[in-house]
N, C-alpha and C positions, 0 to 999 in steps of 0.2 A: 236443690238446696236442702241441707239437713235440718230436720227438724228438729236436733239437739238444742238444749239450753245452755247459760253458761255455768248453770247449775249442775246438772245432768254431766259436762264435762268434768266440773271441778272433782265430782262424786267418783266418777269412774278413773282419774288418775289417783285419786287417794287409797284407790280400793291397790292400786298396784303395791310391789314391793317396795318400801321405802326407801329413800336416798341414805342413809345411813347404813341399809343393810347391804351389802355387795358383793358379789363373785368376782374377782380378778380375770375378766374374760375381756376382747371386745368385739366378741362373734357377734352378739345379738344386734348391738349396734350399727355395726358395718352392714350386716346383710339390711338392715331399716334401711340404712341409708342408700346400700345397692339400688333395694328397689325404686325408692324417692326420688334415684337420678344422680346420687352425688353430689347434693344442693351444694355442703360445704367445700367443693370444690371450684365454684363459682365467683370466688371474688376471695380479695387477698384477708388474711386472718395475723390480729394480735391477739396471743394467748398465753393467757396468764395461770402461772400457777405459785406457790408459796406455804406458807402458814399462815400469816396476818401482813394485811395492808391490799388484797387483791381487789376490792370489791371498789375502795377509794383511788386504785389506781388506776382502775377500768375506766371510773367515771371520770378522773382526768384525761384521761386518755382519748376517751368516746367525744368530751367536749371540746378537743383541743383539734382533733380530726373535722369536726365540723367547723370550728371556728375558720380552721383552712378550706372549706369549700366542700366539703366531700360529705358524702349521706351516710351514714351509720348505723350499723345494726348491734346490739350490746346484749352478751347472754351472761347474767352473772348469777348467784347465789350462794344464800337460803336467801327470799325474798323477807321484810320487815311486815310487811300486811298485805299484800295481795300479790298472788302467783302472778298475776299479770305482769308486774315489778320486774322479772326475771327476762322477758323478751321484751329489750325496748328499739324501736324507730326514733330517729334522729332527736331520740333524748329521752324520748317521752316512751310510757307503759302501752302497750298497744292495747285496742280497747276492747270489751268482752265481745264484742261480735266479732272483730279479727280473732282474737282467740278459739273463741267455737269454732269459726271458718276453718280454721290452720289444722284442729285437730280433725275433725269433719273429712277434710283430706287428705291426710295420715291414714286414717282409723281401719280402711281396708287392711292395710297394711301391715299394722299391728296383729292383726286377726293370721296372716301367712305366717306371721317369724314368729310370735307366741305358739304357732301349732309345729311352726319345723323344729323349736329348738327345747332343750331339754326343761330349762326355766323359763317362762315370761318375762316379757319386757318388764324393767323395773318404772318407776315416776320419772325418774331422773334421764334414764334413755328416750321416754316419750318426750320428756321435753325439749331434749338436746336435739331432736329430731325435729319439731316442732319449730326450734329456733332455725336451726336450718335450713327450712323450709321456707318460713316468713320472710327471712333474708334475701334468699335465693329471689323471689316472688315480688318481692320492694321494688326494684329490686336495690341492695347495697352495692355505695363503691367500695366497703371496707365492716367486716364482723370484728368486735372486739367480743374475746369469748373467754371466760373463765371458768377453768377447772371445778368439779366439782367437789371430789378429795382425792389427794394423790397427783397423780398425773399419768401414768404409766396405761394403767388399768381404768382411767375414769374416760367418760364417752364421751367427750368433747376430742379427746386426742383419735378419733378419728378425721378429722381436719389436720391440715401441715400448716400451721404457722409462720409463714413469714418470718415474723418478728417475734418471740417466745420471750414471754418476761418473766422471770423469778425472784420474787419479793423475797422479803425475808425468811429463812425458812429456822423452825424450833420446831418445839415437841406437840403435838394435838393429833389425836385420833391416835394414841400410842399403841391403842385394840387392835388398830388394822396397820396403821402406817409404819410404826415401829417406836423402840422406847429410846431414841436418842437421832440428834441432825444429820448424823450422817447418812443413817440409813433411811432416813426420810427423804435426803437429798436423792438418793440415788431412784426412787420411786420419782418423785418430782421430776426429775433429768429428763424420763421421758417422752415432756414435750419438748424437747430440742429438738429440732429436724435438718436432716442438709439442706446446702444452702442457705438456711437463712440464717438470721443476727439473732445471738441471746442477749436480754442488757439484762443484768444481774444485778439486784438491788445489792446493798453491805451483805456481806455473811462471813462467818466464823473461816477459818483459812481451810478448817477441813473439809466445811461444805462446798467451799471455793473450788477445793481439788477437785471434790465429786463433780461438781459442772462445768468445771474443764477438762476436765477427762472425757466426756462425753459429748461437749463441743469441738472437741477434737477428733473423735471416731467417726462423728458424722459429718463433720466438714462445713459445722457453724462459724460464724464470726463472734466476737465477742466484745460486750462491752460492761466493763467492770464499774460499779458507783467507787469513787475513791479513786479512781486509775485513767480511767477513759472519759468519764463524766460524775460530778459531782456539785456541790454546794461549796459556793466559796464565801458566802455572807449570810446571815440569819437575823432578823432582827423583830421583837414583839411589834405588833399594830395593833390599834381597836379593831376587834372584830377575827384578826388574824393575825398575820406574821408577813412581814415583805422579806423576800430570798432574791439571792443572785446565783446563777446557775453558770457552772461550766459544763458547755454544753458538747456533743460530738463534732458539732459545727461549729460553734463560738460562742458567745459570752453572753450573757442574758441575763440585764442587772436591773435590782428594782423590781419585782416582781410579787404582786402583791397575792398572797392565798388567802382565802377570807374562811379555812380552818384553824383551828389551833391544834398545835403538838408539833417537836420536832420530828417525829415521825412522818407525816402528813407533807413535811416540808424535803424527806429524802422520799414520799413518796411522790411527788411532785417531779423531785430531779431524775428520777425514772420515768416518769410519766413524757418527759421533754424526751430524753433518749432513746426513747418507742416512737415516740413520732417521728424523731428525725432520722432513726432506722427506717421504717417505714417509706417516709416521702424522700430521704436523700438528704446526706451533712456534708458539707462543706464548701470548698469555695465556687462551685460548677451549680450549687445548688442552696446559695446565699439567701434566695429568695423566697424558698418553700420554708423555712422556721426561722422567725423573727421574735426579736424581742417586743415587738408592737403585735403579735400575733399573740405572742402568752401572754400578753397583759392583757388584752381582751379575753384569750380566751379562762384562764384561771380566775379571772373576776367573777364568770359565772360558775363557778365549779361548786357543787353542791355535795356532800356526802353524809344523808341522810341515817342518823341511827350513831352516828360517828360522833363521839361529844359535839352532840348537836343541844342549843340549850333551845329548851324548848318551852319552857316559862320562864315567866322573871317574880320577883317580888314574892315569894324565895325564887331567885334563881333554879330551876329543875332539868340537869341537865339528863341527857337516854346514852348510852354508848353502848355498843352491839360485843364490850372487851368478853370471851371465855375461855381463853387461855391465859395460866400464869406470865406469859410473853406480852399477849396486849394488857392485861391486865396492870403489871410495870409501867408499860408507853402511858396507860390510860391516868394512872395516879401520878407519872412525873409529870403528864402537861396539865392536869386539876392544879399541880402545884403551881407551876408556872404560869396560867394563864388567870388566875381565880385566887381572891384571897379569902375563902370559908371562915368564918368563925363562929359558926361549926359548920362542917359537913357531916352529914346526915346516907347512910348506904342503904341504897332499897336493892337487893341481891335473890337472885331467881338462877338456878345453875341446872345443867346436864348433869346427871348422876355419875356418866361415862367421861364425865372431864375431872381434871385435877382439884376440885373444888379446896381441897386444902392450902395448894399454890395460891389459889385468885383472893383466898382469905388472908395469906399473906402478906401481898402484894396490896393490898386495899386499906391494912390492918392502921399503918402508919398516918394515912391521910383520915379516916372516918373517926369521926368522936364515937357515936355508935351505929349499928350495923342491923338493918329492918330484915329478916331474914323472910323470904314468901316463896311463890311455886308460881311459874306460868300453865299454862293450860295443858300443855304437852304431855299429859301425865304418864303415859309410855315410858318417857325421858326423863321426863324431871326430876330431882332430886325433893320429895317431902321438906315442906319448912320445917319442921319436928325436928329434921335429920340434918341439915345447914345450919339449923340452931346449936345443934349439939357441937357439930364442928367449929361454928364461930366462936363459941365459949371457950373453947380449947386455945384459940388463937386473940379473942379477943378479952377475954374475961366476960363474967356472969353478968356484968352490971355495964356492958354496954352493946348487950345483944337482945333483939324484942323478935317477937316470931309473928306473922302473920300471914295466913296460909294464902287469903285472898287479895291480888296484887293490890288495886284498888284501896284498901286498909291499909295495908303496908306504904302507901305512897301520901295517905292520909295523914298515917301516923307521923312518918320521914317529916312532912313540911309543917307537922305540929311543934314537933322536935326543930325543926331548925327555925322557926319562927321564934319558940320559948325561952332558946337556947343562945340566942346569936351574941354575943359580944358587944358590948355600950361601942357606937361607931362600927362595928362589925355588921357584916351579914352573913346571914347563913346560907346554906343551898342542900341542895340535895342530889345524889349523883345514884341513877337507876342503871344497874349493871348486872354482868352475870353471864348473858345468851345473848343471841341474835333477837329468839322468840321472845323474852323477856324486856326489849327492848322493843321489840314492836308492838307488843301488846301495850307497850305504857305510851309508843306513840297515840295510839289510837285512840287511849283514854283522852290523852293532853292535848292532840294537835287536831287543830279541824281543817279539813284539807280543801281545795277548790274540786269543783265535779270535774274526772280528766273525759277532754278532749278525746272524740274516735280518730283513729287511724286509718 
């Protein structure tokens, strides 16, 4: 047994090269996984790749496999607060002594292919391998695994998915992936593999082409949102929205999602169409996805970081939006689901993202806009330097800077307390980054101690 801590590991994968920094290779990876045995070749794989909606379609995905019976294994990322988030067992974060285990028996490993190969393994490889592993070892009937950026070049597409899902795809990470959908598509396409079914969330017709073109070389199937399967009803609920789905198999009405956003609700109608890729649609196979299945199982569907509100009295909602894309999705469903008078913007951005878009896109619904820095400081964009660009977009007189989150989220629920509209309420919506959302979960939310694995 290793005498590693879960400290000791956490240190040592930090120390590697970062997930944001990358070589378009997948030498390093494959030869991990050579030696490890091929875990990810050991049980069938949904894999998802996109621009925005992956992370909430995993975990409908992940719940909706289990609610049918089956054990799951779910690799998805950047995690909100703890790296453990990233590899979960049948739902749940596996716990810090599985973690230390999993690397512990890896770490040989590491040591062979950091010496054979010209770069070091990065974070993102050890952990892709690491899930792998845990999986293999569970062991799972089923890994739902998500891309880490791209698709082509990123180390989870050392597995062949089964069932390859492609959310929505727009512009992020323009440094590396490229500066417009198409050629982001074509990076993405990647995980298409023969044999198996792509279900294709909406996309633009050009990206459309790009992933059929490419389902077609390899000898995928296809299943289009819009064409093959889609939403044929939508309507608001407290709490959420109930949908009715047409499904690959049949019809699937009433169906309660206890998220808000139209988004959330086509990413739902994907999330049905991976399963019933997966386990089998139609009439030979009536009984593996039921309408009494999704309503159990979307009842518990959770997506944490996701306009999730997370206090009341002001309302203070956290949402993981940092591209101009979600950023859109994020302020049309504030509108729709929330009546602010006033909303109040606590904003934390990546330097390397379009920060002038997300101020946009945010500009219409915020009375005024808290502008602060997460901890990342590598990445992060200076409040000084968000404030200057909010100004530009929102005016002088309804942008406040504060550098430390905490103050900034202070100020927000002063401001929308002070502020609120006779009969109105106010809220406050923390946005910006993944990290900038996690960070404000962990101020706001006090969590239960998770259960070992």
């Amino acid at each position: 047994m290793s005498d590693l801590t879960y400290a000791d590991v956490s240190a040592r994968l930090q120390q590697r090269w970062p997930e944001h920094k990358i070589e378009p290779t997948l030498d390093r990876v494959q030869r991990l996984t050579e030696l490890l045995g091929d875990p990810q070749k050991s049980y069938p794989v949904v894999h998802l790749t996109g621009t925005n909606g992956k992370t909430s379609t995993a975990r409908m995905i992940d719940t909706l496999l289990r609610e049918a019976g089956l054990r799951t294994g779910r690799f998805t990322s950047p995690h909100l607060e703890s790296v453990r988030e990233r590899i979960t067992l049948d739902g749940e974060p596996i716990s810090e002594e599985r973690f230390t285990e999993a690397y512990a028996e890896i770490a040989p490993y590491l040591d062979v292919v950091d010496a054979e190969q010209e770069h070091p393994l990065s974070f993102f490889e050890v952990m892709t391998a690491m899930a792998f592993a845990v999986f293999a070892d569970a062991p799972v009937d089923v890994a739902v695994i998500e891309v880490g950026l791209g698709g082509t070049w990123d180390s989870t597409n050392v597995a062949d998915g089964t069932v390859s899902v492609i959310t929505p795809v727009a512009v992020d990470h323009a440094h590396i992936l490229g500066a417009d959908p198409v050629t982001i598509a074509r990076d993405k396409a990647g995980i298409i593999k023969p044999g198996g079914t792509t279900v294709m969330s909406q996309q633009s017709l050009d990206v459309f082409e790009v992933l059929l073109t490419k389902a077609a070389e390899v000898g995928s199937q296809v299943a289009r949102e819009g064409i093959e399967f889609g939403i044929t009803s939508r309507s608001l609920a407290v709490g959420g929205q109930v949908i009715s789905i047409k499904g690959l198999g049949g019809e699937y009405e009433e169906i309660f999602v206890p998220l808000h956003g139209e988004y959330q609700a086509h990413n739902a109608a994907t999330a049905v169409a991976a399963v019933e890729a997966l386990l089998g649609a139609g009439p030979q196979h009536e009984d593996r996805v039921t309408t009494e299945l999704l309503q159990a199982g979307f009842a518990q569907v959770t997506s944490p970081g996701r306009m999730e509100v997370v206090r009341t009295s002001p309302t203070i909602i956290v949402d993981a939006a940092h591209n101009p894309h979600g950023a859109e999705a994020t302020a049309a469903t504030v509108s729709e689901a929330f009546a602010f008078q006033p909303l109040i913007g606590v904003l934390g951005c990546m330097k390397d993202k379009d920060v002038y878009g997300l101020l946009e896109a945010y500009e219409p619904i915020m009375e005024t806009v808290v502008c602060t820095r997460n901890s990342f400081v590598e990445r992060s964009m200076p409040a000084e330097e968000l404030g200057e660009l909010a100004i530009e977009v929102f005016g002088e007189d309804r942008v406040l800077v504060r550098p430390h989150l905490i103050d900034a989220i202070d100020d927000a629920i002063r401001l929308a307390e002070e502020n609120a509209i006779a009969m109105g309420t106010g809220g406050v919506l923390i946005t910006g980054s993944v990290i900038t959302a996690g960070e404000a979960r962990t101020l706001l939310v006090r969590k239960p101690k998770q259960a070992d694995q």
